[in-house]
PATOR-53235 format. One record per residue: residue number from 1; residue in three letters; x, y, z of N, C-alpha, C, CB in turn. Coordinates in nm, 2 decimals, padded with zeros to 4 digits. Glycine has a CB too. Example, Ala and Ser with C-alpha at 12.3 -4.5 7.8 and 13.67 -1.06 7.14 Angstrom:
<pts>
+-----+-----+--------+--------+--------+--------+--------+--------+--------+--------+--------+--------+--------+--------+
|   k |   r |     nX |     nY |     nZ |    caX |    caY |    caZ |     cX |     cY |     cZ |    cbX |    cbY |    cbZ |
+-----+-----+--------+--------+--------+--------+--------+--------+--------+--------+--------+--------+--------+--------+
|   1 | ALA |  01.32 | -00.57 |  00.78 |  01.23 | -00.45 |  00.78 |  01.32 | -00.33 |  00.78 |  01.13 | -00.45 |  00.90 |
|   2 | SER |  01.28 | -00.22 |  00.71 |  01.37 | -00.11 |  00.71 |  01.29 |  00.00 |  00.79 |  01.41 | -00.06 |  00.57 |
+-----+-----+--------+--------+--------+--------+--------+--------+--------+--------+--------+--------+--------+--------+
</pts>
This chain:
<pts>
+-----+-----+--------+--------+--------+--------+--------+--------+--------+--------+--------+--------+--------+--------+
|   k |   r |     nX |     nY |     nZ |    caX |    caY |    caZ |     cX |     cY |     cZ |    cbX |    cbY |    cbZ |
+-----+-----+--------+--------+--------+--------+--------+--------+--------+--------+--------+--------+--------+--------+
|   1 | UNK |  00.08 | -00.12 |  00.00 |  00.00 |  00.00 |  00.00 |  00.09 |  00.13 |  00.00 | -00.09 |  00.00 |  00.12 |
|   2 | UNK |  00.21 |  00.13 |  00.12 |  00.27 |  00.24 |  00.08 |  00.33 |  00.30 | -00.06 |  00.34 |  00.24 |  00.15 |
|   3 | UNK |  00.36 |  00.15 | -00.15 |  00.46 |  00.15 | -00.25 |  00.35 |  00.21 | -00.30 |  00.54 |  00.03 | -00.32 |
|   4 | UNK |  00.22 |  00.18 | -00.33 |  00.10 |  00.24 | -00.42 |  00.10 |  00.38 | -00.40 | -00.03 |  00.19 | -00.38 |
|   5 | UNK |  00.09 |  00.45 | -00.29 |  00.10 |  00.56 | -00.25 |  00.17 |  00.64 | -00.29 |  00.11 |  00.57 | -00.16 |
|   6 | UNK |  00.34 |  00.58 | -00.26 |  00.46 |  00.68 | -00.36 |  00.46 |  00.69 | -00.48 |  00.58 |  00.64 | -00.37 |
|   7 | UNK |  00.39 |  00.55 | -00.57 |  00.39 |  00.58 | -00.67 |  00.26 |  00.67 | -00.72 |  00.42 |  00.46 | -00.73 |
|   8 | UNK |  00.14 |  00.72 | -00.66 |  00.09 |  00.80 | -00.71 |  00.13 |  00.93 | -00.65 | -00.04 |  00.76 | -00.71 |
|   9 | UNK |  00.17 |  00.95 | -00.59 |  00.25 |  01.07 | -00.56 |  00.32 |  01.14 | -00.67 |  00.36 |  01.02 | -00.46 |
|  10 | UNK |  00.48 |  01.08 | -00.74 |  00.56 |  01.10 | -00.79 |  00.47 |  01.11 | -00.95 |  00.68 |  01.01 | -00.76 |
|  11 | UNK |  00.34 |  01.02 | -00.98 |  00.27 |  01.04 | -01.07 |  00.22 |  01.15 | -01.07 |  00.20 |  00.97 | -01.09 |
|  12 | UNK |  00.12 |  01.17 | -00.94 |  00.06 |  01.32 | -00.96 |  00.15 |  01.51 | -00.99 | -00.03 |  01.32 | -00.81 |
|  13 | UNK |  00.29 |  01.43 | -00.92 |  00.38 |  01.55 | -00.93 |  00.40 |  01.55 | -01.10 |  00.54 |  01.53 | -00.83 |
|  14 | UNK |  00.43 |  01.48 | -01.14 |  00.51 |  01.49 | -01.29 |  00.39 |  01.52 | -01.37 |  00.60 |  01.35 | -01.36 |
|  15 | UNK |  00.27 |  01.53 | -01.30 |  00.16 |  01.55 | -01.41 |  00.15 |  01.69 | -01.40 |  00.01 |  01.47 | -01.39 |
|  16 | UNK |  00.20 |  01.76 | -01.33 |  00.18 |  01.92 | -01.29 |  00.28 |  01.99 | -01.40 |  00.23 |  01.96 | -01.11 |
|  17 | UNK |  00.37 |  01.94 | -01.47 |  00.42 |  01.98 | -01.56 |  00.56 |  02.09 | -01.54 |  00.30 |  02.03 | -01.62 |
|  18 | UNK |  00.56 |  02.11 | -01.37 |  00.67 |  02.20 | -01.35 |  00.80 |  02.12 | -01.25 |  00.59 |  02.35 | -01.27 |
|  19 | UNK |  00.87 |  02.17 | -01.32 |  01.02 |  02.04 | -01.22 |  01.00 |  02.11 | -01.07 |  01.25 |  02.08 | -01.30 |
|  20 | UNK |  01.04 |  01.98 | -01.02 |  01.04 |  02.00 | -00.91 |  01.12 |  02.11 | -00.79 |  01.05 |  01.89 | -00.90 |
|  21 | UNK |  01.11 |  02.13 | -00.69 |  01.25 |  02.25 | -00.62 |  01.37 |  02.20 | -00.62 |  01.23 |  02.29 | -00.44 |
|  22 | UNK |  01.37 |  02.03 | -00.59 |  01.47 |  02.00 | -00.56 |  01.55 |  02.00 | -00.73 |  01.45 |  01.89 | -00.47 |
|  23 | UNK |  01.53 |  01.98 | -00.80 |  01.61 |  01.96 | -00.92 |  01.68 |  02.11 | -00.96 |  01.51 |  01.90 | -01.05 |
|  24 | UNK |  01.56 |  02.23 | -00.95 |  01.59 |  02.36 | -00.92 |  01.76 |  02.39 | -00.80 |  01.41 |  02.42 | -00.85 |
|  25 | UNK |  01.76 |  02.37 | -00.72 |  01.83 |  02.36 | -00.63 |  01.92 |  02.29 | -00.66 |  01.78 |  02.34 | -00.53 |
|  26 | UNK |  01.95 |  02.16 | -00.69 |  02.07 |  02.10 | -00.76 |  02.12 |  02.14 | -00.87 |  02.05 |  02.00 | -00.78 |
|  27 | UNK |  02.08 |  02.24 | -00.98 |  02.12 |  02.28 | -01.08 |  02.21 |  02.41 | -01.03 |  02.00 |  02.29 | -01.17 |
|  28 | UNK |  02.12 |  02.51 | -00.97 |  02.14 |  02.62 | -00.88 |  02.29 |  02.60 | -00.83 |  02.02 |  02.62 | -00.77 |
|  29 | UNK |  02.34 |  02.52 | -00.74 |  02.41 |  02.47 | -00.63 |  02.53 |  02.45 | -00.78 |  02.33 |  02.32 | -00.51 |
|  30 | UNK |  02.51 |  02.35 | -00.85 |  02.66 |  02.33 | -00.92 |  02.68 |  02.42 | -01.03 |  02.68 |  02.18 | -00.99 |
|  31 | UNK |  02.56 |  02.54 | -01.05 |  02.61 |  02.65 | -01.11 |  02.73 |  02.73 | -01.06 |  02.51 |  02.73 | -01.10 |
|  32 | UNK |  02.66 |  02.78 | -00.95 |  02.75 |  02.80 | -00.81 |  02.90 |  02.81 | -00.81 |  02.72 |  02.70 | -00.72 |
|  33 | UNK |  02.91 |  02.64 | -00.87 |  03.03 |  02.56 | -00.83 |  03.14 |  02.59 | -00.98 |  02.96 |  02.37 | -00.80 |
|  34 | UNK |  03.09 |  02.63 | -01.07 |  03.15 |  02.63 | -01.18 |  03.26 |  02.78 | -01.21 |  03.02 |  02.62 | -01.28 |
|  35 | UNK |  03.36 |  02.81 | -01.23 |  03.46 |  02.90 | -01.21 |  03.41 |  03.05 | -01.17 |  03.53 |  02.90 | -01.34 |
|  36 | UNK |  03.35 |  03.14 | -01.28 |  03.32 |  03.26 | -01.24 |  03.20 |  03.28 | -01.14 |  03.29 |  03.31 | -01.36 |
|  37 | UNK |  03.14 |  03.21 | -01.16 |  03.05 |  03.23 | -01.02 |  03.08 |  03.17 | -00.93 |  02.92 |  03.20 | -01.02 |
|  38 | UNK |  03.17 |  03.06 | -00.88 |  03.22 |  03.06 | -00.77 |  03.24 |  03.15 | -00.73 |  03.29 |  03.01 | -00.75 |
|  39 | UNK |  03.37 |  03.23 | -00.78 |  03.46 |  03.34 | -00.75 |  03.33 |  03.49 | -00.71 |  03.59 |  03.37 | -00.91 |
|  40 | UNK |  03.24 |  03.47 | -00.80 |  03.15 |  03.61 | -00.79 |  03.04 |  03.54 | -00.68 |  03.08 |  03.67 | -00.96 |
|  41 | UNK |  03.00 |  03.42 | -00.62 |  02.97 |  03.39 | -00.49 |  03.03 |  03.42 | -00.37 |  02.96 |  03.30 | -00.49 |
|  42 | UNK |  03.14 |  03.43 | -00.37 |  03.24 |  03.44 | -00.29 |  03.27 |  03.57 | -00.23 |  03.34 |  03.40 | -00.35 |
|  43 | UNK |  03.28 |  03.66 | -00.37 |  03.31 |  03.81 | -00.33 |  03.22 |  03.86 | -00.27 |  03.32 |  03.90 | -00.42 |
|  44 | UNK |  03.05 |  03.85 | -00.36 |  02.95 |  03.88 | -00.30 |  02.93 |  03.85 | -00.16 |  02.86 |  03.84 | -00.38 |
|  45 | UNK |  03.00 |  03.72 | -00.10 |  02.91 |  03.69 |  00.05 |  02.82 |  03.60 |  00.03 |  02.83 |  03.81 |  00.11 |
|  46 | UNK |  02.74 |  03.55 | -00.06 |  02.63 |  03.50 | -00.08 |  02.69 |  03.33 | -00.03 |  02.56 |  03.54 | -00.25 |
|  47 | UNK |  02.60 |  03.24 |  00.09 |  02.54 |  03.17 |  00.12 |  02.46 |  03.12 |  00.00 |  02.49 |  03.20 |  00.22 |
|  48 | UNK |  02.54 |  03.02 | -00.09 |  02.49 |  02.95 | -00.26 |  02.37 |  02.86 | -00.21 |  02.63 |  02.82 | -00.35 |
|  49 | UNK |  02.37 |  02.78 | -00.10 |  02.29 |  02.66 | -00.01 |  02.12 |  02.82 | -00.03 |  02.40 |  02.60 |  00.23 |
|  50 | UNK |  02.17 |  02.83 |  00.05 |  02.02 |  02.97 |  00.11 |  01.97 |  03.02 |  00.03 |  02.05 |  03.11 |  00.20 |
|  51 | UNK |  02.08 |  03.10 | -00.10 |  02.02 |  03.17 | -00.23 |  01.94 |  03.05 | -00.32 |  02.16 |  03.24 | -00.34 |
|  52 | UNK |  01.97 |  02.89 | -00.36 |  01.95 |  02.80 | -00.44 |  01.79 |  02.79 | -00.34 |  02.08 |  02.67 | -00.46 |
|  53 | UNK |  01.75 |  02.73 | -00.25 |  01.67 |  02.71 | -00.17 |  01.59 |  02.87 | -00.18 |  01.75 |  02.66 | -00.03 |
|  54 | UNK |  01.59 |  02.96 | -00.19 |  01.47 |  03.04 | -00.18 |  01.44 |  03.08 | -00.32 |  01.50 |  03.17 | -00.09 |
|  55 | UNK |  01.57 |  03.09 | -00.40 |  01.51 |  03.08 | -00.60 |  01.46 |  02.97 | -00.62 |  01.63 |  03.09 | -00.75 |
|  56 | UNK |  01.49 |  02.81 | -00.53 |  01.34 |  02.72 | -00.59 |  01.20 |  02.80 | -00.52 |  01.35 |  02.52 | -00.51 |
|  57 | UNK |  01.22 |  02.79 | -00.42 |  01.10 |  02.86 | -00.36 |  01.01 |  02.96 | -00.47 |  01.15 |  02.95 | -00.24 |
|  58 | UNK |  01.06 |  03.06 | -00.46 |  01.00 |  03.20 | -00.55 |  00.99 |  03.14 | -00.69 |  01.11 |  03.35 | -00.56 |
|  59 | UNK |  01.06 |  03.04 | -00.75 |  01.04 |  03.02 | -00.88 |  00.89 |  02.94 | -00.90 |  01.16 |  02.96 | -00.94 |
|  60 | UNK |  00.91 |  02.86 | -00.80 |  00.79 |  02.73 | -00.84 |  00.64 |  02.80 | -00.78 |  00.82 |  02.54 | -00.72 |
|  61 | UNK |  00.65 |  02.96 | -00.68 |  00.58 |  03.04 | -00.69 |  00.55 |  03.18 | -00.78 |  00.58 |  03.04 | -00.60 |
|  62 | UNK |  00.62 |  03.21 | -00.83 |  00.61 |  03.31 | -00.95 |  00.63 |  03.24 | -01.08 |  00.73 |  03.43 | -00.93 |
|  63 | UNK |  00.68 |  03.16 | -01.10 |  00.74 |  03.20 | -01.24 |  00.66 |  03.00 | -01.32 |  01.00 |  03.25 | -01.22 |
|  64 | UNK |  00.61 |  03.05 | -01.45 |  00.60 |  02.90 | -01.51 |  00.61 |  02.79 | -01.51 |  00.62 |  02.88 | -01.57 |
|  65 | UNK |  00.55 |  02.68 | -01.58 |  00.65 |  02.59 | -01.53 |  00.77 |  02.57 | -01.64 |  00.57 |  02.45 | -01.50 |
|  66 | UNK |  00.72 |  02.66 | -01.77 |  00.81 |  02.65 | -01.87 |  00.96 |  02.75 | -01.82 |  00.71 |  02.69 | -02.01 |
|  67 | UNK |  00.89 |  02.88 | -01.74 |  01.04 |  02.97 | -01.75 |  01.14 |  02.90 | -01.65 |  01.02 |  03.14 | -01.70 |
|  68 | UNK |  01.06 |  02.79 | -01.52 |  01.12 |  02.71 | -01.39 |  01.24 |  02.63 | -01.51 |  00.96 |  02.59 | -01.28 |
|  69 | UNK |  01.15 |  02.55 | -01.62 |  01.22 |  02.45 | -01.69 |  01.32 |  02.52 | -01.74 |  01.14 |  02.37 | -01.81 |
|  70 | UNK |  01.32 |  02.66 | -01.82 |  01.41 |  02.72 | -01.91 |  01.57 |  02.71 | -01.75 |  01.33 |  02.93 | -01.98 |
|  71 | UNK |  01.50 |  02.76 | -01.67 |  01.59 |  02.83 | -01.53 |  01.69 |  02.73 | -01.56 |  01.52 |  02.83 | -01.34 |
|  72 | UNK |  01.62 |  02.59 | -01.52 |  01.69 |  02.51 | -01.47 |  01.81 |  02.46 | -01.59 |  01.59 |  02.41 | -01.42 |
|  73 | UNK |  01.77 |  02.46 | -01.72 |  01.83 |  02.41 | -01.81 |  01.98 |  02.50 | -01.84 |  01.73 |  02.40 | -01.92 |
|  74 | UNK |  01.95 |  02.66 | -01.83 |  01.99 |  02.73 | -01.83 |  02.14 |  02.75 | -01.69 |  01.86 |  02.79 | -01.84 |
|  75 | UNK |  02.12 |  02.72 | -01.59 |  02.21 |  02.67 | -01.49 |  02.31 |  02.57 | -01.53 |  02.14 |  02.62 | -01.38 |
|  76 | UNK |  02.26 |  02.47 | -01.59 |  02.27 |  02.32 | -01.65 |  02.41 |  02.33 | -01.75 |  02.10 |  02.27 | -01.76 |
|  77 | UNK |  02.36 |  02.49 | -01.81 |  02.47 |  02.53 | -01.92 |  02.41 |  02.46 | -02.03 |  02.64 |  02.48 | -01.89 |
|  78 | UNK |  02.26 |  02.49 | -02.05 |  02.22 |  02.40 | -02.18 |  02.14 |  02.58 | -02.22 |  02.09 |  02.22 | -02.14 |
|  79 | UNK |  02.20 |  02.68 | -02.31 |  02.14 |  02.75 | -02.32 |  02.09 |  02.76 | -02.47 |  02.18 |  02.83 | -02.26 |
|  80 | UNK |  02.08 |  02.66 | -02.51 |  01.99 |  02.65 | -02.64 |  01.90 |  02.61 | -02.63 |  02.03 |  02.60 | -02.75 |
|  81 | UNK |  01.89 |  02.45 | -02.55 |  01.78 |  02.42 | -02.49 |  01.66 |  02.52 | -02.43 |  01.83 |  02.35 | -02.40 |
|  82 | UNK |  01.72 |  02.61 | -02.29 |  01.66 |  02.73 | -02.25 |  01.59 |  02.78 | -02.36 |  01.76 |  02.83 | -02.21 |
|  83 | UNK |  01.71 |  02.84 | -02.45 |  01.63 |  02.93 | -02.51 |  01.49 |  02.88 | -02.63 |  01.75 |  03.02 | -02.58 |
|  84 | UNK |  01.51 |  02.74 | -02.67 |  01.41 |  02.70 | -02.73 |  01.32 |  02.72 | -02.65 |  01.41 |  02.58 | -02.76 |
|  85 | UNK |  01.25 |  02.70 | -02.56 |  01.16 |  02.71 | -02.49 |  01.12 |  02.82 | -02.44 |  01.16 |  02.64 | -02.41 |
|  86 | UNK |  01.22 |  02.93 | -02.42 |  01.18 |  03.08 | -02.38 |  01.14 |  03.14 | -02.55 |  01.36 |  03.18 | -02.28 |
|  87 | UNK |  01.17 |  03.09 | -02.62 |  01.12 |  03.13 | -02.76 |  00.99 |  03.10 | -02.81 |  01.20 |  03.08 | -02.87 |
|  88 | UNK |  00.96 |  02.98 | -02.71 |  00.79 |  02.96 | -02.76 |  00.69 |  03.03 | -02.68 |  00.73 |  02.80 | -02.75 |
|  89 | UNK |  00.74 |  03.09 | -02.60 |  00.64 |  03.16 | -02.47 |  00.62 |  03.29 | -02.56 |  00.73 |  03.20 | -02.29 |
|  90 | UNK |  00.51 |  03.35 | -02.54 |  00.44 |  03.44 | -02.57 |  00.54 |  03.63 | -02.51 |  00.30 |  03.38 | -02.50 |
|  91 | UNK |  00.50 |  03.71 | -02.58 |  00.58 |  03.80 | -02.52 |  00.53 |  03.83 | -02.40 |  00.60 |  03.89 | -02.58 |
|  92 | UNK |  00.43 |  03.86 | -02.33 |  00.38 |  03.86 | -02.22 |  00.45 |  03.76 | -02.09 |  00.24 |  03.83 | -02.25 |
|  93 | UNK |  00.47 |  03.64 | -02.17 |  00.52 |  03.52 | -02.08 |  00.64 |  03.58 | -02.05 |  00.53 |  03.37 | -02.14 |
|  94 | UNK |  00.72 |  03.61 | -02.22 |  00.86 |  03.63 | -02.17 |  00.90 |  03.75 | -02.10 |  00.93 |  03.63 | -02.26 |
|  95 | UNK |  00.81 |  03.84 | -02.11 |  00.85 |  04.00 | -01.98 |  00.82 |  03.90 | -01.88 |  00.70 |  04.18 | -01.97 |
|  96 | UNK |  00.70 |  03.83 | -01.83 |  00.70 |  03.77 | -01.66 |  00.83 |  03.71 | -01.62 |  00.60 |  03.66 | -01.64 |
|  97 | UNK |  00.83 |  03.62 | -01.73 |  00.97 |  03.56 | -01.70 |  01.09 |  03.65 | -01.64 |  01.01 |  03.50 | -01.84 |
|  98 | UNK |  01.17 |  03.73 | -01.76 |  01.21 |  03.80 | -01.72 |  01.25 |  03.90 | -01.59 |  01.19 |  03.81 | -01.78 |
|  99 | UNK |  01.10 |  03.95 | -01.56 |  01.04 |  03.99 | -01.41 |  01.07 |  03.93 | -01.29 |  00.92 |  03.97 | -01.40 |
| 100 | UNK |  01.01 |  03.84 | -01.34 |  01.00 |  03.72 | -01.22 |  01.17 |  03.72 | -01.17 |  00.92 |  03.53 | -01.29 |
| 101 | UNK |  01.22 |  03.68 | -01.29 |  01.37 |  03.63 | -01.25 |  01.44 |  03.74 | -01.17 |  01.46 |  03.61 | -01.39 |
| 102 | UNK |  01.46 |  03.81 | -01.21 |  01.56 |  03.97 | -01.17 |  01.48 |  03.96 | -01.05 |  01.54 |  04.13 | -01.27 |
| 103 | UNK |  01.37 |  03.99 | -00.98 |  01.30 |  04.04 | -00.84 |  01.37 |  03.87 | -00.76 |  01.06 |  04.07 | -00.86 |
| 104 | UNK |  01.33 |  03.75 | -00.82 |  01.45 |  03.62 | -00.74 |  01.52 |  03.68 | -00.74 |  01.50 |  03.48 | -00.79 |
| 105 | UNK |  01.60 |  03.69 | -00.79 |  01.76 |  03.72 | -00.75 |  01.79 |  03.82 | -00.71 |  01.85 |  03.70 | -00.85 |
| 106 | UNK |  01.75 |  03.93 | -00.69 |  01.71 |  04.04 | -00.58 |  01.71 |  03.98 | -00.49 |  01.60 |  04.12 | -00.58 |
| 107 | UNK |  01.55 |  03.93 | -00.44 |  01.53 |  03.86 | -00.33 |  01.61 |  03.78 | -00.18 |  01.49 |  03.79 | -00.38 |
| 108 | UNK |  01.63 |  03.72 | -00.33 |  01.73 |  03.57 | -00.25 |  01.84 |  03.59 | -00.25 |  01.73 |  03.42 | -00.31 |
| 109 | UNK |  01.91 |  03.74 | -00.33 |  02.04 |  03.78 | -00.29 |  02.10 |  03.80 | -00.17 |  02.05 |  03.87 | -00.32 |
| 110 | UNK |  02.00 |  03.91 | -00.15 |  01.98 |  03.96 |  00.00 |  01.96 |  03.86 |  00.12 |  01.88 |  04.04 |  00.00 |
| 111 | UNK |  01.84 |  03.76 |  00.08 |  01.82 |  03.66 |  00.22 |  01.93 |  03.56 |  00.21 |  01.67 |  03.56 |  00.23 |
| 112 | UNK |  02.02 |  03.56 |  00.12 |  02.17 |  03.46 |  00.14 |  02.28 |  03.54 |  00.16 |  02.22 |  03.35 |  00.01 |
| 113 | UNK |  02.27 |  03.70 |  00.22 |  02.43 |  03.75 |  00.28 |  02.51 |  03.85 |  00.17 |  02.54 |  03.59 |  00.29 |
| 114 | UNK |  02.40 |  03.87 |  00.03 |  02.49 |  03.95 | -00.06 |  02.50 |  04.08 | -00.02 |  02.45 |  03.96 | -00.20 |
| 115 | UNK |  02.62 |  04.07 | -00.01 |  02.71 |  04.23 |  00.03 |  02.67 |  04.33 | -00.06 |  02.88 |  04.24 |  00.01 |
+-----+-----+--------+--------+--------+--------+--------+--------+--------+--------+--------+--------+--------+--------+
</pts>
């Protein structure tokens, strides 16, 4: 019964169409980790753990599930991928997008320590 349970779980999530926080936050985190933004994590002050954890947050509440997907791909260092999909969104979508993003990373600048 429990196995039944998990598995409608992990079904009903993937039917929602938006990746999950945690994949958001693992992409986030080995962005982080990659040369220039280490170094520009560093300077800044920014707590990478706290900033990754509150841009899943705000994203999976502001922002699509397509601009969440672009985010994530986009971290990934897949930016053709990204951008395929930020190219099918509507211009409306893509100002939110856009929006959305910049006010995250404001945000969660500040609540992870940026100087």
């Amino acid at each position: 019964m429990k196995k039944t349970l998990a598995v409608a779980a992990a079904l009903i999530g993937a039917c929602s169409g938006a990746p999950g926080e945690s994949d958001f936050v693992t992409a986030c985190i080995e962005e982080g980790q990659r040369g220039v933004n280490q170094a520009l994590t560093r300077e800044m002050g920014i707590n990478r753990e706290t900033f990754c954890k509150c841009a899943a947050k705000e994203a999976s509440a502001t922002l699509s599930a397509d601009a969440q997907r672009a985010m994530i791909l986009d971290m990934q260092g897949k930016a053709q991928e990204a951008g395929a999909i930020s190219s099918k969104m509507s211009e409306s979508e893509q100002m939110a997008f856009m929006k959305g993003a910049a006010e995250l990373f404001e945000k969660c600048g500040r609540a992870a320590g940026a100087k």
